[in-house]
N, C-alpha and C positions, 0 to 999 in steps of 0.2 A: 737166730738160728733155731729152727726146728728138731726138739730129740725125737729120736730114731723111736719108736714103739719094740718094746721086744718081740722079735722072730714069732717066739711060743710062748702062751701061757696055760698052765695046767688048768683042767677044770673045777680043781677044789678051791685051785686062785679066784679063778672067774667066777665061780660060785659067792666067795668070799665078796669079795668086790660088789656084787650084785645084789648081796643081801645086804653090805651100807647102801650100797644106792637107795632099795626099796625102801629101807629103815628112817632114811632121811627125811622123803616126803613118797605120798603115795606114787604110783605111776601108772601106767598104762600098759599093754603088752606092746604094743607097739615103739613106743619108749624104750622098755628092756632090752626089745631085739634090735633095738641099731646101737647101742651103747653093747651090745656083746659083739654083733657086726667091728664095730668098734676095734673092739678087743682081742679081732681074729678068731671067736669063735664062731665054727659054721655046723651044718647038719644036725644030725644025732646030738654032739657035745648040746649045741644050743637050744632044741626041743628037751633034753632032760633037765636041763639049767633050767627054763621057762617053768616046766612041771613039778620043780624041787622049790622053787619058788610061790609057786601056787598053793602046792600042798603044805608047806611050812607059813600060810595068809603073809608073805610079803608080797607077794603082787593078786591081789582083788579087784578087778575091772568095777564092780558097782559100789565099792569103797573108794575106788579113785572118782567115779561118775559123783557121785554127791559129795564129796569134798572140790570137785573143781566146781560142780554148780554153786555149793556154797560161798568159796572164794570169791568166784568172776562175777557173781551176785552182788553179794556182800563189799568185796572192795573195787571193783572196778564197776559196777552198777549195770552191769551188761544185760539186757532184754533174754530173753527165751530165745528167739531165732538167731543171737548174737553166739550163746551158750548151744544151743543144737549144731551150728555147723563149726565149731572146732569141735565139742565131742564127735561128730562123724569125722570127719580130718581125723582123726587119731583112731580112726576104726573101731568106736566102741560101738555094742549092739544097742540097738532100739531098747529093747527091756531095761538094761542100764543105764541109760537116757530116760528112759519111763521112770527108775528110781529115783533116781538121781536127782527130777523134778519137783520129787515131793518133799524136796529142803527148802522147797519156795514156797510159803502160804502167800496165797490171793491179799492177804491185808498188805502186808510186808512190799506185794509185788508192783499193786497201787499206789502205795505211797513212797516209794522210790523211782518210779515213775514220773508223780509229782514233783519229786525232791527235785529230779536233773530237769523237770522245764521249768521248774522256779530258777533255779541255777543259771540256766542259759538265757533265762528272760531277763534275769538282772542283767546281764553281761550285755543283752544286746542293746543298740540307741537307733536301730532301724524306727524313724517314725510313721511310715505307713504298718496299719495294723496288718493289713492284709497278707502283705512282704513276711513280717515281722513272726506272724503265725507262724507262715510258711516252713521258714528259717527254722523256730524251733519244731516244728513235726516234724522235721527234716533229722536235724542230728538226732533228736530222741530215736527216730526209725533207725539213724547209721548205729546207736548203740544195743540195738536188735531188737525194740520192743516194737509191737504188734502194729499195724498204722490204723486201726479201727480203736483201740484200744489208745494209741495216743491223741487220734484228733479227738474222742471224746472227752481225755483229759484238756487238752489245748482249751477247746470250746468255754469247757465248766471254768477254769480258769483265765480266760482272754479279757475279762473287763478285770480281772484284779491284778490280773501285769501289769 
């Protein structure tokens, strides 16, 4: 059985509430306003919430942009074009996108690149080479990196798979 939400909640509540939220992990404005949606706040109340938030740096759009590139980098191994379209999905601006990028150095971006087609080379027993390529420039591209950038790594690497 589902509890009922309260009717009302003050906005020093919702405020309250929203600065653990922020506090917790970063977010996005987009985030905050469905989670006050949420909470039954609308108009005015939830523009000053938004603003009170801002101006106290619990909600930073290009502090959330480079902590999510770092993460979906870092632990999920996610490409650039994998990481650009959930940042737009979550409505952040290009410039924040633009920062956000620069938690990626080129060394780092190459060699984890490498990392996941070593990874998926091991895994695969495809024995035409051709196929085999294929397969892996495939999921490398599904995890968003570049496909000029991945067949060149395929290539350099394909007699040592």
């Amino acid at each position: 059985m589902k509890k009922d939400k309260p009717k009302y909640i003050s906005k020093a509540d919702a405020l309250a509430k929203l600065q653990r939220y922020c506090a917790y992990q970063d977010r996005c404005h987009q985030e905050v306003r469905s989670k006050l949606l949420d909470l039954g706040i609308y108009g005015d109340d939830l523009e000053e919430i938004i603003t009170e938030l801002i101006a106290e740096n619990f909600l930073n759009e290009e502090r959330f942009a480079r902590s999510f590139v770092r993460g979906k980098f870092r632990m999920k191994k996610w490409g650039r074009i994998r990481i650009r379209q959930e940042l737009k999905r979550r409505q952040i601006s290009a410039y924040c996108i633009k920062k956000g990028f620069t938690e990626i150095s080129e060394e780092d971006y190459e060699t984890t690149l490498e990392e996941v087609i070593r990874k998926k080379a091991a895994e695969m027993k495809e024995p035409n080479t051709f196929k085999r390529n294929a397969k892996i420039a495939q999921y490398a591209m599904q995890r968003g990196f570049e496909s000029q950038l991945v067949w060149d790594v395929v290539k350099q690497l394909s007699d040592k798979l």
